[in-house]
TISEPA-677107 format. One record per residue (C-alpha): y, x, z; residue in three letters. Coordinates in nm, 4 decimals, padded with zeros to 6 digits. Each point is the difference from the previous one (the first is absolute). Layout:
R       yy       xx       zz resn
R        Y        X        Z  ALA
...
***
This chain:
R       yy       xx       zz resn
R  00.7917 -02.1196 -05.5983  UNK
R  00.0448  00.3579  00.0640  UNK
R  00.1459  00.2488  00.2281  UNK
R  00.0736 -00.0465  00.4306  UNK
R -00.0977 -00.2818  00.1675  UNK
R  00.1509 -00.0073  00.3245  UNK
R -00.3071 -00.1791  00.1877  UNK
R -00.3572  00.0751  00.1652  UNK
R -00.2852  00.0418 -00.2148  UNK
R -00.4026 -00.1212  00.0124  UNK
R -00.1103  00.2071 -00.2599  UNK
R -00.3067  00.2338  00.0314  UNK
R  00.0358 -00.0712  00.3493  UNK
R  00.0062  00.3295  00.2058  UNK
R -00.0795  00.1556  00.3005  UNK
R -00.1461  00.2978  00.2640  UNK
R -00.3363  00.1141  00.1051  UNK
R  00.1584  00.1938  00.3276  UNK
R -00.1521  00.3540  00.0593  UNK
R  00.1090  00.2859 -00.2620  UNK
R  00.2417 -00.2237 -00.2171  UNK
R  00.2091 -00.0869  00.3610  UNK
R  00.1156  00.3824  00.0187  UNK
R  00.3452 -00.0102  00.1020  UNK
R  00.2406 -00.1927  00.1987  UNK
R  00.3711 -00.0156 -00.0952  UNK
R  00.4110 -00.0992  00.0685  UNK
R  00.2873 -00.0393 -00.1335  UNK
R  00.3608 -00.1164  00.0455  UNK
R  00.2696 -00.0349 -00.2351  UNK
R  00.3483 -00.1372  00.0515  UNK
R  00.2909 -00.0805 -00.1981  UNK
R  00.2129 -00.0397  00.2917  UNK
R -00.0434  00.3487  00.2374  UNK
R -00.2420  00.2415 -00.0028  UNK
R -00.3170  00.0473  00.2036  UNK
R -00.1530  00.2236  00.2532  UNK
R -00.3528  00.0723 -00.0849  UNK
R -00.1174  00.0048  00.3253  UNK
R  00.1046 -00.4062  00.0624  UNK
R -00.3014 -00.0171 -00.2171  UNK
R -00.2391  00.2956  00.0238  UNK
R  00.0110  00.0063  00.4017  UNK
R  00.2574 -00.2555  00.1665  UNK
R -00.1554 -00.3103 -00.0058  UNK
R -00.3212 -00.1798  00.1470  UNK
R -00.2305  00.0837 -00.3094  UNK
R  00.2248  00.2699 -00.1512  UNK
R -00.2066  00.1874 -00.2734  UNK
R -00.0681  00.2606  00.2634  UNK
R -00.1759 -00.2297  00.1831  UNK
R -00.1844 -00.1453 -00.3317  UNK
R -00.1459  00.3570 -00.0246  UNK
R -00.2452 -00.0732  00.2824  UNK
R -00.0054 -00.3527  00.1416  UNK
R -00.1743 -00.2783 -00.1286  UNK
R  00.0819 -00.2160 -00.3049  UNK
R  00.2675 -00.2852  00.1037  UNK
R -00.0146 -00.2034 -00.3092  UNK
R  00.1669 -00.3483  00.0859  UNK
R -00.0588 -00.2694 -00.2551  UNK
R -00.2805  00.1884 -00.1919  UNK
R -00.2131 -00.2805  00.0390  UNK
R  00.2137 -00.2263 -00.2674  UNK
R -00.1571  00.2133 -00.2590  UNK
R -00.2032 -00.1192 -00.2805  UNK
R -00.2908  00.2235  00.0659  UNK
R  00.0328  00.0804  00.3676  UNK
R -00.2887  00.0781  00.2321  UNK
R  00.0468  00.0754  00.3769  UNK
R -00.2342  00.3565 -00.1178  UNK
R  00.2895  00.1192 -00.1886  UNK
R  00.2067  00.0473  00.3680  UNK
R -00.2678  00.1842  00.1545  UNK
R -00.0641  00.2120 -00.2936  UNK
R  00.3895  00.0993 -00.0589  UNK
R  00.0285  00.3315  00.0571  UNK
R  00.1319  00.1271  00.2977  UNK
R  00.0978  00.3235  00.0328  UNK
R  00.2507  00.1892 -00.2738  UNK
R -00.0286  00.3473  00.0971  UNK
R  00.0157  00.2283 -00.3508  UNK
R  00.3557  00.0487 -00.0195  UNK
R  00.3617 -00.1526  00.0046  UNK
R  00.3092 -00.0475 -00.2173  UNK
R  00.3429 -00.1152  00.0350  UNK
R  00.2367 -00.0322 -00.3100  UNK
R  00.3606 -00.1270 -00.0469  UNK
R  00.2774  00.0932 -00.1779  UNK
R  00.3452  00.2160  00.1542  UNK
R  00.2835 -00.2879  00.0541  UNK
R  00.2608  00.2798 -00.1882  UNK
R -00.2128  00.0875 -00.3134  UNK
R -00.2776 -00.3355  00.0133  UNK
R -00.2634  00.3374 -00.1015  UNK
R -00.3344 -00.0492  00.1387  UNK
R -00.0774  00.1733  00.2941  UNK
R -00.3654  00.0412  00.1182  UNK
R -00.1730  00.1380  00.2995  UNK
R -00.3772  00.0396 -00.0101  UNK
R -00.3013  00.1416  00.2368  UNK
R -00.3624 -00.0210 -00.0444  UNK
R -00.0236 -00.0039  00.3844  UNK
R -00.0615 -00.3593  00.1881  UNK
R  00.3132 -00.1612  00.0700  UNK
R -00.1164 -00.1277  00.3558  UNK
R -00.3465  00.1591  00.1151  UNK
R -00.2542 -00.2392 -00.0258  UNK
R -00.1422  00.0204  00.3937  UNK
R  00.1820 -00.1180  00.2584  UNK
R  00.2909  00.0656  00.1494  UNK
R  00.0259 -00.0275 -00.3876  UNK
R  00.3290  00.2392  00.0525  UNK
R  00.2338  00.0136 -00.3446  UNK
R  00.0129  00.3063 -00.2097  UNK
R  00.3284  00.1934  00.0530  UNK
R  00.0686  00.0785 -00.3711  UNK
R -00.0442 -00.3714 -00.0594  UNK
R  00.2251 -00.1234  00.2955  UNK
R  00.2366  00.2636 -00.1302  UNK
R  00.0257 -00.0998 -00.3504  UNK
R  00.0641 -00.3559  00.0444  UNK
R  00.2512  00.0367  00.2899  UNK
R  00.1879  00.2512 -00.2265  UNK
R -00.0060 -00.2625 -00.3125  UNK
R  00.2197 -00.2917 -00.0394  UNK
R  00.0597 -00.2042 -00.3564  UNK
R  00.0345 -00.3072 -00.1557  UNK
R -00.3504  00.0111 -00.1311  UNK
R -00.2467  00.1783  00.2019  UNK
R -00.4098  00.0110 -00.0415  UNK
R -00.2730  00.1258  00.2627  UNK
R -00.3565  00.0690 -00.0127  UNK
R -00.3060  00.0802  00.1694  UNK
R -00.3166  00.0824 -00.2243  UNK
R -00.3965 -00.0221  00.0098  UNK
R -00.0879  00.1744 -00.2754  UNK
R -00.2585 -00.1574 -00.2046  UNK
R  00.0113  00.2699 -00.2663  UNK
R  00.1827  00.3593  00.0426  UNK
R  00.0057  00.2139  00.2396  UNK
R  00.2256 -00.0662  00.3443  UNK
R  00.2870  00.2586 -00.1833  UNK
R  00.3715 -00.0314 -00.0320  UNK
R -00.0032 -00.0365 -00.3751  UNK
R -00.2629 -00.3143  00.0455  UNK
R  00.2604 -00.2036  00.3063  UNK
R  00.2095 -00.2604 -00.1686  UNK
R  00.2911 -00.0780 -00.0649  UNK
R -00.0116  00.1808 -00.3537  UNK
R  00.3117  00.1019 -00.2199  UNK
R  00.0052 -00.0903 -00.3447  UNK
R  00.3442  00.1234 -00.0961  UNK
R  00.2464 -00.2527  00.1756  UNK
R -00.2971 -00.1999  00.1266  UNK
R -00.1661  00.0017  00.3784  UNK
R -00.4068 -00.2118 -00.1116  UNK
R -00.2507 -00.0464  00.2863  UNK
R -00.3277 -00.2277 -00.0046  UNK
R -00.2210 -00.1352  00.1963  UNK
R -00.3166 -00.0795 -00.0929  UNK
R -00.2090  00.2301 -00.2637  UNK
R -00.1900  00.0121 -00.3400  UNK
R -00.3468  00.0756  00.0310  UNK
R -00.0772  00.1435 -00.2972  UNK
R  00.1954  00.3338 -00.0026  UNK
R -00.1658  00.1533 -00.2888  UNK
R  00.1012 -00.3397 -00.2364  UNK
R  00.3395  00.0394  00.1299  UNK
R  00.0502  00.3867 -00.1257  UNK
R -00.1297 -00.1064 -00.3331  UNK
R  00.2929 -00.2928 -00.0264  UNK
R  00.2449  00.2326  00.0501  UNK
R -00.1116  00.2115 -00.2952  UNK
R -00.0577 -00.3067 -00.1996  UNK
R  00.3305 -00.0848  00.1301  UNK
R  00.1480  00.3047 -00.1153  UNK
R  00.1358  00.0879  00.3755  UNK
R  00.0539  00.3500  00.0623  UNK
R -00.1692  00.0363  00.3267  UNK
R  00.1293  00.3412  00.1031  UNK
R  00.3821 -00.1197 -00.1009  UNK
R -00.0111 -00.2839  00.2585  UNK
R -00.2545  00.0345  00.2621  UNK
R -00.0851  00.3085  00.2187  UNK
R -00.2920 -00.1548  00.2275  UNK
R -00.2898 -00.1600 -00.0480  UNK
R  00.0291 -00.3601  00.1106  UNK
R -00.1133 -00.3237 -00.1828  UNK
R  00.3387 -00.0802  00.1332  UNK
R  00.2293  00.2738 -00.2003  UNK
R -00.1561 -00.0335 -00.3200  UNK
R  00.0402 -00.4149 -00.0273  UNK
R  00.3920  00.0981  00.1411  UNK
R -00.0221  00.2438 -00.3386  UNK
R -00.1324 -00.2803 -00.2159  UNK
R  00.3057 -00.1894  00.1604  UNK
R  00.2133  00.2252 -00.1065  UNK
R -00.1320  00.0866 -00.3338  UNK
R  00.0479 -00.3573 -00.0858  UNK
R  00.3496 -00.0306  00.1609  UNK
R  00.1229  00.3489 -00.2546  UNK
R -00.1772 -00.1592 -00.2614  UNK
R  00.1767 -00.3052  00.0067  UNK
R  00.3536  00.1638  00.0331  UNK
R -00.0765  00.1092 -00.3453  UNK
R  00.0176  00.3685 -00.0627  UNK
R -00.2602  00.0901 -00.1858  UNK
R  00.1114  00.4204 -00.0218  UNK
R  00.0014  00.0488  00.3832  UNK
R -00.2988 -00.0141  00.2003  UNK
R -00.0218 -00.2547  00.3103  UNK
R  00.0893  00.1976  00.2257  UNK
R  00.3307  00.1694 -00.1186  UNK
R  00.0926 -00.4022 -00.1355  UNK
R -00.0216 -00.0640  00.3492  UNK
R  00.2045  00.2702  00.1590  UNK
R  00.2893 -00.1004 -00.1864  UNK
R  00.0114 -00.3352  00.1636  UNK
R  00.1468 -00.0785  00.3198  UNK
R -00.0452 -00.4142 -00.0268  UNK
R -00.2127 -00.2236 -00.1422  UNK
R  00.0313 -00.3546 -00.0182  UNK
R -00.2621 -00.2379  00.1700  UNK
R -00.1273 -00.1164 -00.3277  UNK
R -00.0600  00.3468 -00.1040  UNK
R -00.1679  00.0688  00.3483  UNK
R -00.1978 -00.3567 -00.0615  UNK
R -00.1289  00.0575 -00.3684  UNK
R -00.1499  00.3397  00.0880  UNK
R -00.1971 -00.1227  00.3107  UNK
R -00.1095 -00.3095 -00.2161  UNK
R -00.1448  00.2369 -00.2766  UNK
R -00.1656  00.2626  00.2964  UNK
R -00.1684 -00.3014  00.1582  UNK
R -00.1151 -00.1695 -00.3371  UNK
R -00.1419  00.3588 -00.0718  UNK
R -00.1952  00.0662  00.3438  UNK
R -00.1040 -00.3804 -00.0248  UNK
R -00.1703  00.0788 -00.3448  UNK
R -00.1433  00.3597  00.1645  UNK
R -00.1328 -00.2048  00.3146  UNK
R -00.1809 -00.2728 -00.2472  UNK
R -00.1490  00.2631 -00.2503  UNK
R -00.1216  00.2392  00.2869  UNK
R -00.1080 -00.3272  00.1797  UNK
R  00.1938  00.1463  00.3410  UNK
R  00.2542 -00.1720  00.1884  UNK
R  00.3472  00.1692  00.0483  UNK
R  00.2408 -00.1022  00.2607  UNK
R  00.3763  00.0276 -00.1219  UNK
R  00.2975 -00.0517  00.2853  UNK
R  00.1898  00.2375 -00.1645  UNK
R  00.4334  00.0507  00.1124  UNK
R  00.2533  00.1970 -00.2444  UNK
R  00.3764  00.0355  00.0882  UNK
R  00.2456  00.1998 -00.2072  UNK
R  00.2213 -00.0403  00.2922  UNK
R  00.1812 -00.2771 -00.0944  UNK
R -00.2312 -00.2411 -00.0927  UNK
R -00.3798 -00.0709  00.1590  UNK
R -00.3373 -00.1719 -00.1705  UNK
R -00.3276 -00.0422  00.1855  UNK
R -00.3435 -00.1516 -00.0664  UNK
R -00.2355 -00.1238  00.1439  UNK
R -00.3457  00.0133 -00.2503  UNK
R -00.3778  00.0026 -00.0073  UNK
R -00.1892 -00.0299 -00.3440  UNK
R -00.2420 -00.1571  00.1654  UNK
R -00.1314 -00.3426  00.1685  UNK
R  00.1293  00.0861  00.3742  UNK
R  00.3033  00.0359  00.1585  UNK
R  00.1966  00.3119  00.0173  UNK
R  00.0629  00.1875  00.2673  UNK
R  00.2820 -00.1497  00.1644  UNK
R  00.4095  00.0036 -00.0579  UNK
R  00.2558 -00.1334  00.1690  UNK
R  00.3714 -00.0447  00.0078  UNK
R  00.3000 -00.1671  00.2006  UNK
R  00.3515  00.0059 -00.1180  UNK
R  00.2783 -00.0501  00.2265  UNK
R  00.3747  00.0876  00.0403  UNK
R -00.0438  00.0992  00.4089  UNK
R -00.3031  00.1682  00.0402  UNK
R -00.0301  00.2112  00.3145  UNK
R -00.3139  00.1611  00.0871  UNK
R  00.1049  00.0278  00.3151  UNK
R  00.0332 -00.3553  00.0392  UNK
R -00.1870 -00.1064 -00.2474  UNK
R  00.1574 -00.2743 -00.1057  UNK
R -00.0033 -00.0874 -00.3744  UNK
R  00.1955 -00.2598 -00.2117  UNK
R -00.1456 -00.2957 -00.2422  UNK
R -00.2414  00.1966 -00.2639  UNK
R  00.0327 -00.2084 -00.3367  UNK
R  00.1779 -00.2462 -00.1934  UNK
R -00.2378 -00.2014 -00.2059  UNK
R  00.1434 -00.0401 -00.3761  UNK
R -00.2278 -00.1940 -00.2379  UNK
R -00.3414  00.2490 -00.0247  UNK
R  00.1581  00.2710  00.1007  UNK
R  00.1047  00.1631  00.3588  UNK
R  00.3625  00.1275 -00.0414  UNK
R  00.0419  00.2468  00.2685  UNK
R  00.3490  00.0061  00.2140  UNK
R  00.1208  00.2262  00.2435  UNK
R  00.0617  00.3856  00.0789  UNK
R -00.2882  00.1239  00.0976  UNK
R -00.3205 -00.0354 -00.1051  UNK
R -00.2956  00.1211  00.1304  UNK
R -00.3849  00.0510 -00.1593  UNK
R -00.2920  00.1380  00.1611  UNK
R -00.3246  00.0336 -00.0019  UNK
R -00.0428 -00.2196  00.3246  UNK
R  00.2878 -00.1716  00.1872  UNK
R  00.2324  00.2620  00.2128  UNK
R  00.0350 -00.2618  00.2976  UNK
R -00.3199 -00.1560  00.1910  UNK
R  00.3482 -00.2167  00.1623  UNK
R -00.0935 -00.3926 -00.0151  UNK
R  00.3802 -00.0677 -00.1030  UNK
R  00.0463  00.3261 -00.2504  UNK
R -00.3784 -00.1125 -00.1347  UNK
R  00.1161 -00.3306 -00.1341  UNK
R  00.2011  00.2158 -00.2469  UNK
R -00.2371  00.2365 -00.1716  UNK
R -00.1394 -00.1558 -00.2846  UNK
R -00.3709  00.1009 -00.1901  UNK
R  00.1188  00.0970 -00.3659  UNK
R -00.3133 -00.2179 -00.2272  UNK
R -00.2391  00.1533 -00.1168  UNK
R  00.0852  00.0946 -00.4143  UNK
R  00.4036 -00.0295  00.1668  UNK
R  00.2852  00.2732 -00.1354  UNK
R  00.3257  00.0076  00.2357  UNK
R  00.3217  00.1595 -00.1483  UNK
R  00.2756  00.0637  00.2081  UNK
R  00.3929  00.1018 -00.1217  UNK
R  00.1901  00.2302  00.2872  UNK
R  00.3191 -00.0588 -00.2339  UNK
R -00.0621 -00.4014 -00.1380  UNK
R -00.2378 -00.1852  00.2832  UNK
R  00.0391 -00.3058 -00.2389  UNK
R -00.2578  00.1591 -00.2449  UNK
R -00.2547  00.0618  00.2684  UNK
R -00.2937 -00.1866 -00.0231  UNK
R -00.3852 -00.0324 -00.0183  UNK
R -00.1968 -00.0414 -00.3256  UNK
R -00.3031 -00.0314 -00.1833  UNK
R -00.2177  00.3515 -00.0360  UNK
R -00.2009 -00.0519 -00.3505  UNK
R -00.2536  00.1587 -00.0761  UNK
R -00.2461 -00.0949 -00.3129  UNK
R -00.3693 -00.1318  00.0716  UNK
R -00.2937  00.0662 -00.2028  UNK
R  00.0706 -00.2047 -00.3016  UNK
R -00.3629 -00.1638  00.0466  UNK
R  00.1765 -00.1327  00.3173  UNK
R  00.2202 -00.1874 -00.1153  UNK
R -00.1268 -00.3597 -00.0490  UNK
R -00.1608  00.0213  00.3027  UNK
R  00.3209  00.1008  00.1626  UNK
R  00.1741 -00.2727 -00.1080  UNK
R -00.2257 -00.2414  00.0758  UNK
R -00.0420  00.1557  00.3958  UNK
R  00.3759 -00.0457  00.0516  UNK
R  00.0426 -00.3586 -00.1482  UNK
R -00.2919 -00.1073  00.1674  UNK
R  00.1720  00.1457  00.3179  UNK
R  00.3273 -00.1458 -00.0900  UNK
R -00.1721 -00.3317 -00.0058  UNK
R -00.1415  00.0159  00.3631  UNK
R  00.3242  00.1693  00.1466  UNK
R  00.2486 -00.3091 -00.1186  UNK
R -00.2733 -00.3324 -00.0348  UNK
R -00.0001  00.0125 -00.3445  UNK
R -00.2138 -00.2888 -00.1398  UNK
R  00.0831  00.1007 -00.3891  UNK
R -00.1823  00.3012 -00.0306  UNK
R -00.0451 -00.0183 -00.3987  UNK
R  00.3252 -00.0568 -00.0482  UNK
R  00.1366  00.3121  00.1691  UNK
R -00.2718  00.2016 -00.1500  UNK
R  00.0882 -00.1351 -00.3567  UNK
R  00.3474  00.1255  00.0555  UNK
R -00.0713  00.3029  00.1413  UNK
R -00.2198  00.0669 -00.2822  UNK
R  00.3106 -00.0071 -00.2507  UNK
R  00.1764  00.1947  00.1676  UNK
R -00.3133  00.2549  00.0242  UNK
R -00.1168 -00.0349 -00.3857  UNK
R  00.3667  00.0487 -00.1379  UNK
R  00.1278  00.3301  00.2073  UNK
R -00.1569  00.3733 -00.0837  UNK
R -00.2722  00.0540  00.2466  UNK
R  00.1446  00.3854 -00.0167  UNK
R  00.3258 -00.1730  00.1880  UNK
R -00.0798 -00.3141  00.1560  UNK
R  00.1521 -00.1280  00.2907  UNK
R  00.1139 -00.3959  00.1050  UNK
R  00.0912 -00.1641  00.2780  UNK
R -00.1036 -00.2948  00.0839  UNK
R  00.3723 -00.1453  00.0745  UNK
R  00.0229  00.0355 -00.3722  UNK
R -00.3321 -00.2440 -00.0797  UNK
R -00.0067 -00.2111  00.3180  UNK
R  00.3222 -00.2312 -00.1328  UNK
R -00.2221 -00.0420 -00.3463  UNK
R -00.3053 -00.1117  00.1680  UNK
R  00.2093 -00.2996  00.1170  UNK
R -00.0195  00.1498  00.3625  UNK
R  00.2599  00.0853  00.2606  UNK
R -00.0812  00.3630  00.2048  UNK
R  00.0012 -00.0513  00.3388  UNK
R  00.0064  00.1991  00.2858  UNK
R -00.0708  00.3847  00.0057  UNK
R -00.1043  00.1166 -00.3746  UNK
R -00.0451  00.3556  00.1009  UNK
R -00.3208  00.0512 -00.1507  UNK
R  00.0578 -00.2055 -00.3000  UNK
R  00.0777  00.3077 -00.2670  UNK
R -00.2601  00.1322 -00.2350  UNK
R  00.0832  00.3688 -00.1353  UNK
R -00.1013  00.1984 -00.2574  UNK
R  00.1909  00.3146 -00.1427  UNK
***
């Protein structure tokens, strides 16, 4: 029972203690159909990411989370004043193309007037995949080289969120046998987890003469698996730095190569992560802000459909109607999107790998919460199951889903089973 599972996942349940790990606010759009101006989403609509920069947090629906507390709202950080980015890629060559400023992208006192270099860049970029960002640094200096979006050869990578332990991180990289100078120029927790990423993404390509970052300038795709692996292996590695150092990391990380997109939305620890959204329709209009139907449930998974999708850090519309489309990704949640094959577009499982003292325990937490969930009477039985399954797989790469056990227990799944997976590996 290896590899994806497309599906939600209640292991090592996550989350965010708001402050210095909520450091950044972020938006993207990609379509397969036309491209995009980046100023429908960085200052057009009613919560554009300019506005983000200084207002307060508008995070519908954060209350359906698992760890929620009405404190984490009033402790969201509010103002993102240490810099902007905004990356996409030229509609002849599908190069990246990047314009940063360490300057405030909207100043941060009222009449809270936009930056002109800012305004500027997006009104002067338009693509099929196009990412903005505002940042509050939490480590790093407010300098150009420290503002996402960073370039990793064909790849834009911004975060949001932030690993505490700076010092731990610079040692995984030379553990890691990244090359910090060959793929990073600032300073940022940020950068050097996007050169982990791609130090795992070169590595997996196979060429074991060239370094990382010359494997990676001689690509101009990768596929979404490729994409997916590598951010599966960076988060299984920051998960295991966050456990050892015994200091929560918050990972909503998003990496395009231009034609293809994968987000995250992480925290190694017991809360929720800061927040991520997304809406996918095929007639948005910020000016309007009308949106089309979001998802089409298939089995565990969330297939996406439509043209263009949208993910940000908050919702880009405080519009009652437009609302109803923007959708909280869960927390532990990966969302791939295809510009060139919407059918393969979906969410999935991030795994990461618990301490393996956790394990038992782990298992027993989620069939216990299985139980409640669906009115299972039976308990044992599922348990005795589940333990097969558990006692026959390696613990190194362990993952089931309960779809697979349920049948076998003499039980019929009902109802949503989103939090029904157990990962390892």
């Amino acid at each position: 029972m290896k590899g994806l599972l497309a599906g939600l996942v209640a292991l090592g349940v996550l989350g965010m203690q708001y402050g210095m790990c909520d450091a950044c606010r972020w938006a993207l759009a990609a379509s397969h159909a036309a491209p995009i101006r980046a100023e429908m989403i960085a200052t057009e609509t009613s919560h554009a990411l300019a506005t983000q920069a200084w207002d307060e947090p508008h995070l519908p629906k954060v209350a359906e989370g698992k760890f929620y507390t009405a404190k984490e709202i009033f402790d969201n950080q509010w103002k993102h004043v240490d810099g902007w980015g905004v990356g996409a890629y030229d509609p002849e060559t599908l190069k990246p193309r990047r314009y940063r400023s360490s300057d405030a992208a909207v100043n941060d006192t009222a009449p809270h007037e936009v930056d002109a270099a800012f305004l500027a860049s997006v009104r002067n970029t338009t693509s099929q995949m196009v990412m903005t960002h505002v940042r509050a640094s939490s480590a790093g200096e407010p300098e150009e080289s420290n503002s996402h979006p960073f370039v990793f050869g064909q790849l834009l990578w911004m975060h949001h969120g932030g690993c505490p332990d700076h010092d731990a991180l610079q040692d995984v990289l030379k553990e890691e046998g990244v090359e910090k100078d060959e793929h990073a120029d600032g300073v940022t927790d940020s950068e050097y987890i996007g050169a982990l990423f791609a130090h795992y993404l070169a590595d997996d390509l196979g060429d074991a003469d060239a370094s990382a970052a010359q494997t990676l300038a001689e690509r101009t795709e990768f596929s979404l698996d490729e994409l997916r692996n590598a951010l599966y292996k960076t988060v299984q590695r920051i998960q295991k730095l966050s456990d050892e150092a015994d200091a929560p990391s918050s990972l909503n990380f998003a990496v395009s190569d231009g034609r293809h997109l994968v987000a995250t939305r992480y925290r190694t620890s017991d809360e929720d992560p800061p927040t991520l959204y997304y809406s996918l329709g095929s007639d948005w209009d910020p000016a309007l802000e009308q949106f089309s139907k979001v998802s089409m449930p298939v089995g565990d998974a969330h297939v996406l459909r439509g043209e263009t999708l949208l993910v940000a850090s908050e919702p880009l519309s405080k519009n009652e109607d437009a609302m109803r489309t923007w959708q909280p990704l869960i927390k532990d949640q990966m969302l791939s999107y295809d510009l060139e094959d919407v059918s393969s577009s979906s969410t999935q499982v991030v795994q990461a790998t618990p301490a393996p003292s956790a394990l038992e325990g782990l298992l027993d937490e989620v069939i216990e919460e299985l139980a409640e969930m669906h009115n299972i009477e039976n308990v044992d039985e599922l348990r005795r199951v589940a333990t097969i399954f558990f006692e026959s797989a390696d613990k190194e790469d362990f993952i089931f889903n309960f779809d697979d056990i349920w049948p076998l227990a003499g039980y019929t799944l009902k109802g949503n089973a989103k939090r029904a997976v157990v990962g390892v590996g």
